[in-house]
Backbone bond lengths (Angstrom), bond angles and torsions (degrees), N, CA, C in turn:
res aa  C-N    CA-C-N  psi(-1)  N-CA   C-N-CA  omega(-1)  CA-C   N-CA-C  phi
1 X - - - 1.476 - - 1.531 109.44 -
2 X 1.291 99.88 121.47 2.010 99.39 176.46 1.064 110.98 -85.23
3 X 1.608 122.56 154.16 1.352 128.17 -176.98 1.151 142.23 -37.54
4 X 1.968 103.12 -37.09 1.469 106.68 167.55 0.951 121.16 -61.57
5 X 1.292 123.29 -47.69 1.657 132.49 -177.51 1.375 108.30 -38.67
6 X 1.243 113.04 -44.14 1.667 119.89 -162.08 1.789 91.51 -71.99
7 X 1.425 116.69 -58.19 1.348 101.76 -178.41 1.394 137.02 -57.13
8 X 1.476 111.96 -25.81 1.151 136.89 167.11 1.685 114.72 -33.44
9 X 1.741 81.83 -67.72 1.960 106.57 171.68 1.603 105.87 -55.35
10 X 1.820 123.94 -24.57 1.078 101.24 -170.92 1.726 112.35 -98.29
11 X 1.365 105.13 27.30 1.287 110.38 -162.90 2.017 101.90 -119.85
12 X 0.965 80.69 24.59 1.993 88.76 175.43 1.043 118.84 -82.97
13 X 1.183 112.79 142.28 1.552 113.23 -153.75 1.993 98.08 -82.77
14 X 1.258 99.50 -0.69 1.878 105.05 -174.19 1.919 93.68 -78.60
15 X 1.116 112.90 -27.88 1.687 117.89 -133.58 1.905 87.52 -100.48
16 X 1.131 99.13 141.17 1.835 102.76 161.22 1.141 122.43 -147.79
17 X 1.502 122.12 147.68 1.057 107.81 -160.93 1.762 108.23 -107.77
18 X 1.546 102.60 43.32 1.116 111.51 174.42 1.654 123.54 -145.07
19 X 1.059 114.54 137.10 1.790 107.19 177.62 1.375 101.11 -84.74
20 X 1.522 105.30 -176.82 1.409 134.70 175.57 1.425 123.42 -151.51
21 X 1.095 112.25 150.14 2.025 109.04 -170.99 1.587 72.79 -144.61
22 X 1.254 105.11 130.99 1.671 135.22 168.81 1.688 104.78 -115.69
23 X 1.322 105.81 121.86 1.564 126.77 168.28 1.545 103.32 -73.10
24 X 1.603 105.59 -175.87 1.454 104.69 160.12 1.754 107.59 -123.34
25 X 1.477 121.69 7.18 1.132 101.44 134.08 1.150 122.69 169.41
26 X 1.827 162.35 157.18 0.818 138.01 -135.22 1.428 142.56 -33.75
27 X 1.619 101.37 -52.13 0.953 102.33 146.29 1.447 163.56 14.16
28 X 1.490 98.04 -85.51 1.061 118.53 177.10 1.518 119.28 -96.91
29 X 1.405 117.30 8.57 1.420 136.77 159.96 1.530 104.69 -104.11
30 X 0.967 129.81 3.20 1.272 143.66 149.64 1.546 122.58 -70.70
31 X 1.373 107.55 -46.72 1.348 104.87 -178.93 1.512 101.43 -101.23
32 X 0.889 145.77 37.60 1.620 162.27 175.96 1.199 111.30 -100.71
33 X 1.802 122.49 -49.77 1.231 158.60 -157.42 1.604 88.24 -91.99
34 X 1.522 112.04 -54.58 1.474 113.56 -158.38 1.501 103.50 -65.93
35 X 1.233 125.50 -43.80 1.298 142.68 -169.47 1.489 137.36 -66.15
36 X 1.846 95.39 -40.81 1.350 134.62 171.34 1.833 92.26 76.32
37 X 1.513 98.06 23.92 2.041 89.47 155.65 1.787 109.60 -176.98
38 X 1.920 85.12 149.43 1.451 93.15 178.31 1.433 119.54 -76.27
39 X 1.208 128.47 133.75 1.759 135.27 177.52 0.967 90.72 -54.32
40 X 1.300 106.11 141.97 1.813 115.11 147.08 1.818 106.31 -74.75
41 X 1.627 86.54 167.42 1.458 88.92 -175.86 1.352 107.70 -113.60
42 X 1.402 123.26 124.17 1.511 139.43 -172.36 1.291 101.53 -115.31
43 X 1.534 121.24 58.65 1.372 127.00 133.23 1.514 129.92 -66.37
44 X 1.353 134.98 151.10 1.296 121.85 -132.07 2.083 87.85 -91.10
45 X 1.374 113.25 -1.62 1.684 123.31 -161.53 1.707 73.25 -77.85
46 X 0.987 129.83 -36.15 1.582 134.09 -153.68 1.118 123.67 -102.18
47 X 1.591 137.74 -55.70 1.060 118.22 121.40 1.430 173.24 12.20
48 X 1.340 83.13 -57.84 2.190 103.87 170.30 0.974 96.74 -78.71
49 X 1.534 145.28 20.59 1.498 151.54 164.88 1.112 110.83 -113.92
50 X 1.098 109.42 -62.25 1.263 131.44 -164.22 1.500 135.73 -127.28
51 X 1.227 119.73 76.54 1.702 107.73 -156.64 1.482 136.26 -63.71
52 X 1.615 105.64 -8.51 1.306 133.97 145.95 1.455 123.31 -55.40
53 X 0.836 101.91 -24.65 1.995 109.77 168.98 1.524 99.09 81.26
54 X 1.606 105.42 -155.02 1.554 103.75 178.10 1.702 99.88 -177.81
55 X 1.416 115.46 135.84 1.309 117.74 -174.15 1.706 92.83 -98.10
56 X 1.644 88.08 133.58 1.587 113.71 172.43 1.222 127.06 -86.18
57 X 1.920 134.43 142.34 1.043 120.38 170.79 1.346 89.87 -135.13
58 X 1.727 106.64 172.89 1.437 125.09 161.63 1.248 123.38 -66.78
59 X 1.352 137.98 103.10 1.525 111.37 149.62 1.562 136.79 -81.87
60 X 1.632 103.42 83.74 1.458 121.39 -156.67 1.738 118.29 -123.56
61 X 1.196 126.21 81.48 1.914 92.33 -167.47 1.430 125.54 -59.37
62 X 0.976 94.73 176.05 1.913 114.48 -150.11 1.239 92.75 -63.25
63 X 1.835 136.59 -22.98 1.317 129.99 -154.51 1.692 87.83 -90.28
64 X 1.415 140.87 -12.80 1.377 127.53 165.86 1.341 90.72 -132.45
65 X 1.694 114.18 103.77 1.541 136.46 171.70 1.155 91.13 -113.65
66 X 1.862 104.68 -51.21 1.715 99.83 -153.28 1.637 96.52 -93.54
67 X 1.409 142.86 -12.13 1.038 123.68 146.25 1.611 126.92 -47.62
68 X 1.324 109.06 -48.82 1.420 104.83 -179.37 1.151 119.39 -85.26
69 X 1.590 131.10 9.79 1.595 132.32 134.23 1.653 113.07 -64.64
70 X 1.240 117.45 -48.84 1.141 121.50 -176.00 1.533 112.15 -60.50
71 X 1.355 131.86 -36.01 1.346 127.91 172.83 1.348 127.80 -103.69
72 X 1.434 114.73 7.67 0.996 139.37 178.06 1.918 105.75 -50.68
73 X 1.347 110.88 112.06 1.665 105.50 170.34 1.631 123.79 -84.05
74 X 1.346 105.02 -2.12 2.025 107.26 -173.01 1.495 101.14 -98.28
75 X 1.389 124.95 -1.24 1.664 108.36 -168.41 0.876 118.84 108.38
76 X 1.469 129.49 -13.01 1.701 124.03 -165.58 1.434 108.06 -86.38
77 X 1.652 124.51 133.88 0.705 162.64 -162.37 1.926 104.74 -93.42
78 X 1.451 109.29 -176.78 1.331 113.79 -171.85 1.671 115.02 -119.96
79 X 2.003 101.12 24.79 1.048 124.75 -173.90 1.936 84.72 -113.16
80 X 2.012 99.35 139.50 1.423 107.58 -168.22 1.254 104.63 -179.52
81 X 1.596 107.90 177.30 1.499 128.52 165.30 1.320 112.03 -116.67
82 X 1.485 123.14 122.38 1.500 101.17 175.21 2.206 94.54 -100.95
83 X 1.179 92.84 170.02 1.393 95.62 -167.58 2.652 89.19 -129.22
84 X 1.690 66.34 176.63 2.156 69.82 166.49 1.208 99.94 -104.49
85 X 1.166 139.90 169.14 1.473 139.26 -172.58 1.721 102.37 -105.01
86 X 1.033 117.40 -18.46 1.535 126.29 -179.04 1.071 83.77 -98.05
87 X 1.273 158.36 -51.96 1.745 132.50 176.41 1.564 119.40 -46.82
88 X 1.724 98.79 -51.11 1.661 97.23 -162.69 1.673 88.84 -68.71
89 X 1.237 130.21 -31.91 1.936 133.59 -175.50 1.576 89.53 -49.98
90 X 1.276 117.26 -58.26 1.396 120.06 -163.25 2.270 113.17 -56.79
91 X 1.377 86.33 -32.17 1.434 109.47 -170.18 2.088 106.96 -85.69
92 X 1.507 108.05 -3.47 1.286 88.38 -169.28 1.799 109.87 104.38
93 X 0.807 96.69 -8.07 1.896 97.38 168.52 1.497 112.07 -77.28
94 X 1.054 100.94 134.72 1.560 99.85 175.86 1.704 103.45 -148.60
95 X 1.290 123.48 161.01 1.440 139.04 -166.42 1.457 95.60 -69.74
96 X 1.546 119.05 141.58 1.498 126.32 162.52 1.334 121.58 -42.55
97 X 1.556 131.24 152.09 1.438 111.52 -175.25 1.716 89.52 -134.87
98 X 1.531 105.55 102.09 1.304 129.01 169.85 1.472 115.51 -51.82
99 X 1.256 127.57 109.73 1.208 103.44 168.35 1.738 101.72 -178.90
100 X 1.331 124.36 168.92 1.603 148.05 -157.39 1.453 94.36 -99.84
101 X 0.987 167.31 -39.17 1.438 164.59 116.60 1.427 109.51 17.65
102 X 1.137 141.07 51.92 1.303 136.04 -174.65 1.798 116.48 -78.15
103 X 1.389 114.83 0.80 1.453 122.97 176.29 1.773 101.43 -63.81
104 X 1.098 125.50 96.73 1.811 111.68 162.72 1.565 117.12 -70.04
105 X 1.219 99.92 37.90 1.290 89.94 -176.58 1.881 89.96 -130.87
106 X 1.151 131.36 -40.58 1.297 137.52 139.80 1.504 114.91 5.96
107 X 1.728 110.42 -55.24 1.438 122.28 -148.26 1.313 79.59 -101.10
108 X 1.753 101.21 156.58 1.891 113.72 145.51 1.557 108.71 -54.99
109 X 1.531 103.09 151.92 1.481 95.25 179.21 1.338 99.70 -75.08
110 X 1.417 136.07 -45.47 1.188 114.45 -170.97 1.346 141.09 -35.11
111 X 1.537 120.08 -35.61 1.602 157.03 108.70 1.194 116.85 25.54
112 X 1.240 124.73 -88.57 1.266 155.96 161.36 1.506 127.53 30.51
113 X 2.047 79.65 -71.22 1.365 90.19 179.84 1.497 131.89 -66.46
114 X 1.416 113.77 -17.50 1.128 133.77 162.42 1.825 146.69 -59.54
115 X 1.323 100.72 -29.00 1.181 109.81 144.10 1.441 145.48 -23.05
116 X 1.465 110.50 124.74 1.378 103.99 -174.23 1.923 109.03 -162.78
117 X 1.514 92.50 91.73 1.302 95.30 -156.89 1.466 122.65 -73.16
118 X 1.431 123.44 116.37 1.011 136.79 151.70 1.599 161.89 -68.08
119 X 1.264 131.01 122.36 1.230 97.84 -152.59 1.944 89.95 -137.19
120 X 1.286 136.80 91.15 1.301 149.37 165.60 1.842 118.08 -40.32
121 X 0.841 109.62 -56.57 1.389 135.30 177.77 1.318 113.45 -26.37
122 X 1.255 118.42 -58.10 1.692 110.70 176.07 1.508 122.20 -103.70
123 X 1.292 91.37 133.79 1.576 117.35 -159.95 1.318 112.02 -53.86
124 X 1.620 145.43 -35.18 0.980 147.71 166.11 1.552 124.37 -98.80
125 X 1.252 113.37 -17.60 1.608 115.53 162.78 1.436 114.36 -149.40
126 X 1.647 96.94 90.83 1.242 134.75 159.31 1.482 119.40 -44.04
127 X 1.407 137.45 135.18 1.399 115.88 154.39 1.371 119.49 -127.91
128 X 1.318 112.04 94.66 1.221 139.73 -146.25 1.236 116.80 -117.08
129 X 1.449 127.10 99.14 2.026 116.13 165.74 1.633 105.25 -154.66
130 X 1.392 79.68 55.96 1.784 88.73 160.68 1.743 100.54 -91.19
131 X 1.428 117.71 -16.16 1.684 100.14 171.05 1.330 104.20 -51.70
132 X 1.155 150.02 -39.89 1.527 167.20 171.80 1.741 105.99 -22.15
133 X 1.647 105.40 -48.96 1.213 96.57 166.31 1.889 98.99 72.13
134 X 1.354 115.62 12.15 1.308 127.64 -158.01 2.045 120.34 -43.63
135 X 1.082 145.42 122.47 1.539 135.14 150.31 1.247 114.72 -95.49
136 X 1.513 119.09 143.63 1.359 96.54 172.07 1.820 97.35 -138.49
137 X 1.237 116.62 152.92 1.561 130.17 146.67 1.190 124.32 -100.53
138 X 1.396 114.40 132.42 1.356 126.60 -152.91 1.613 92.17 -71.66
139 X 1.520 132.98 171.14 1.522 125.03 -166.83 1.687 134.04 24.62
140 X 1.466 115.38 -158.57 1.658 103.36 164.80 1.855 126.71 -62.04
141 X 0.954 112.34 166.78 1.477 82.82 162.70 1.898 81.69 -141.94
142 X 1.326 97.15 151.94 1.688 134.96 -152.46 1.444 97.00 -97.68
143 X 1.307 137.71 100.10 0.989 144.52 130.42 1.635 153.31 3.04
144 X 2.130 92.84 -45.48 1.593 112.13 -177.32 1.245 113.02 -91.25
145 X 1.699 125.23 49.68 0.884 129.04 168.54 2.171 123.70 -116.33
146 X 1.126 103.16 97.90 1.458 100.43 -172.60 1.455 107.56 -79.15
147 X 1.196 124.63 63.94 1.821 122.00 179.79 2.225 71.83 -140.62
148 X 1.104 106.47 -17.83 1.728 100.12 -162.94 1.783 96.48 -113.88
149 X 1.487 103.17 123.67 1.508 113.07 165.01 1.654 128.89 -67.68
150 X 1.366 117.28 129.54 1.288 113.71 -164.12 1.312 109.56 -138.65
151 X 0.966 145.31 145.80 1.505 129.10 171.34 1.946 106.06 -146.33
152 X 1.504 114.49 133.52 1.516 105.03 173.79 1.445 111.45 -79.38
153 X 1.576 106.59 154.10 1.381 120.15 179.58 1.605 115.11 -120.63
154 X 1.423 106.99 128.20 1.335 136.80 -165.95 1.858 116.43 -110.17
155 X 1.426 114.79 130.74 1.600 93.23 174.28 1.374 107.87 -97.71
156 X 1.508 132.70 -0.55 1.399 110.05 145.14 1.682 112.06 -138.60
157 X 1.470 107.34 -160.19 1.433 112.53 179.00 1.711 121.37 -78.13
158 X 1.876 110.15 -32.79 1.542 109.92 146.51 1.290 121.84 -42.32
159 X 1.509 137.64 -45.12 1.251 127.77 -170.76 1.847 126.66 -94.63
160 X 2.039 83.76 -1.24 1.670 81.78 163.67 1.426 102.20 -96.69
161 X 1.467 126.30 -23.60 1.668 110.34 168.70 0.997 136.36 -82.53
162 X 1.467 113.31 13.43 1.437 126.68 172.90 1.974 90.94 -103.66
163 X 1.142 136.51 -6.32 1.611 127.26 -174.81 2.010 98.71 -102.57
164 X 1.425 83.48 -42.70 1.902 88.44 173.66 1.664 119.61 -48.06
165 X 1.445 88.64 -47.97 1.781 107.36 164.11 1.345 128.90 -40.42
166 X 1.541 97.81 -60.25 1.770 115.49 -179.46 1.555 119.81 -70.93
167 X 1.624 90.40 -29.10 1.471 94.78 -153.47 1.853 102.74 -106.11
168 X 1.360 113.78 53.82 1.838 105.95 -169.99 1.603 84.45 -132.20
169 X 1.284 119.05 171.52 1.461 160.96 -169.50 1.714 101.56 -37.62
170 X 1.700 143.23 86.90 1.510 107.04 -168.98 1.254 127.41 104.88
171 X 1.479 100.87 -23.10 1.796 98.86 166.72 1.256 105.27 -105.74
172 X 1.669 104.97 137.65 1.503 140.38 162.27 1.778 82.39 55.11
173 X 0.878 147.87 79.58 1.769 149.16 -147.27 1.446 105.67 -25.02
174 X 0.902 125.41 63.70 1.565 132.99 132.94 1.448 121.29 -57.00
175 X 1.653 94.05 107.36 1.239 94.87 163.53 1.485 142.60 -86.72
176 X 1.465 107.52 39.77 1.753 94.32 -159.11 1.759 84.61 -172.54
177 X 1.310 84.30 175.63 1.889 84.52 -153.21 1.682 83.37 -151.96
178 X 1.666 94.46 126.29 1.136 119.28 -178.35 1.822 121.89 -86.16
179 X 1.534 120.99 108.25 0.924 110.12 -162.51 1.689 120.59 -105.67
180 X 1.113 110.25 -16.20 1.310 132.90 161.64 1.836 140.61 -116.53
181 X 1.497 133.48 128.50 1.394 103.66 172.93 1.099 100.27 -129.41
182 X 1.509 120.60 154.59 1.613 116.29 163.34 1.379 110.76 -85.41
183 X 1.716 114.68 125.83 1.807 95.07 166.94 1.783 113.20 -121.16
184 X 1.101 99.33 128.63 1.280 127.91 173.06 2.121 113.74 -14.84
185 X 1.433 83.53 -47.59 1.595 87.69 -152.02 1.728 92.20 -74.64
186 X 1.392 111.47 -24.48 1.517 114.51 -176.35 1.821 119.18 -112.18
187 X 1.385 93.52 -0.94 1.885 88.82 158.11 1.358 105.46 78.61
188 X 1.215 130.35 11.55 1.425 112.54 174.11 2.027 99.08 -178.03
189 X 1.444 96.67 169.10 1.695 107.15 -175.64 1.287 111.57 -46.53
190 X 1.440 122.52 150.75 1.462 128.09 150.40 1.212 95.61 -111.17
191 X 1.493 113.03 145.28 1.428 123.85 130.77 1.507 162.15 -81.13
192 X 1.256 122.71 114.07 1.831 114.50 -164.59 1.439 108.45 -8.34
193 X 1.078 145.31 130.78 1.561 154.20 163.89 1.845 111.40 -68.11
194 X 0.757 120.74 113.46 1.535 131.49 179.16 1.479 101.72 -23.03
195 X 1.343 110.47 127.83 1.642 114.90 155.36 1.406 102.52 -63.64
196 X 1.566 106.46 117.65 1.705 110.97 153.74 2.107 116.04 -45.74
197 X 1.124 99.32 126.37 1.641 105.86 176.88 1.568 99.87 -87.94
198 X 1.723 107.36 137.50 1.444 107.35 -164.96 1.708 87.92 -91.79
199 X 1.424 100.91 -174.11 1.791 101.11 -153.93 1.575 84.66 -93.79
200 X 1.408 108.64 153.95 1.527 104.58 165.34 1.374 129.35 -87.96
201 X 1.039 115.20 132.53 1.304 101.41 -179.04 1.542 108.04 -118.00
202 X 1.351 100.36 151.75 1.551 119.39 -159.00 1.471 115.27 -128.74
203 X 1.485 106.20 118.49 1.599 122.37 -158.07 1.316 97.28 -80.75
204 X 1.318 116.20 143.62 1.471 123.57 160.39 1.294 135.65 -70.04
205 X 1.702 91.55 -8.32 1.826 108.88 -160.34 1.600 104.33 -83.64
């Protein structure tokens, strides 16, 4: 296969080259920001693998975010982190591993965390969330790293100027200053809005 081809394939409108982790609600993308990291999730589905847990993302592109808030069945909201998918790869992310094998002892431990047991087979109770499109990193994964692309996610342009607000040089001790958000309702980055410069005023003395 020659190179173009491969890019070609990477140019599908299914494919992105970015994840997403959806909160359930400001909040708690608030303290994400505050912290400089997402919890893993130590639900017991997650766990019985892995007792370190594992932080979840979407593998969804950005052109259905707000669909997949909108059909979303766990609660998640259009408050998030989107990440690069070749970062979190670089970091230990790896794709969910669907499957009826529920022995963790079956798997390498390394493995583990990835898991996500499925079961197709019966006709009225399915256990099914490969719509999920699932990534996971095994424990939290840490934020305060600038070699790794990150960007917060907003479902509109009020709620990235209410984070621009919170999140600059000095407020409530924030240390870190938010320079970009993605919002949902408009499909692509905003940028911090210029601090107004106050007028100078000039003494006679």
């Amino acid at each position: 296969m020659d190179f173009g081809s491969y890019q070609r394939a990477q140019c599908r409108g299914d494919i992105s080259p970015a994840l997403i982790h959806l909160t359930r609600n400001c909040d708690q993308l608030k303290s994400i920001l505050q912290s400089w990291q997402i919890k893993a999730s130590i639900s017991d589905w997650v766990t019985r693998y892995d007792p370190a847990g594992a932080t979840s993302f979407y593998d969804v592109p950005p052109c259905f975010w707000l669909q997949l808030v909108a059909t979303n069945p766990n609660g998640r909201t259009g408050f998030g982190i989107a990440v690069a998918k070749d970062d979190l790869w670089e970091r230990g992310g790896r794709p969910a591993i669907y499957t009826d094998i529920g022995d963790a002892q079956i798997w390498p431990e390394s493995e583990r965390f990835r898991i996500v047991y499925t079961k197709l087979g019966r006709l009225h109770q399915k256990i099914d969330w490969m719509h999920e499109r699932e990534w996971r990193v095994r424990g939290p994964l840490n934020l305060d790293n600038s070699k790794y692309w990150w960007v917060p996610c907003v479902p509109t342009y009020a709620d990235a100027l209410e984070l621009f607000k919170l999140f600059n040089w000095g407020m409530m001790g924030i240390s870190m200053v938010l320079q970009c958000i993605y919002v949902l309702e408009q499909g692509h980055v905003v940028s911090r809005p210029p601090i107004p410069q106050l007028p100078m005023v000039i003494s006679s003395t």
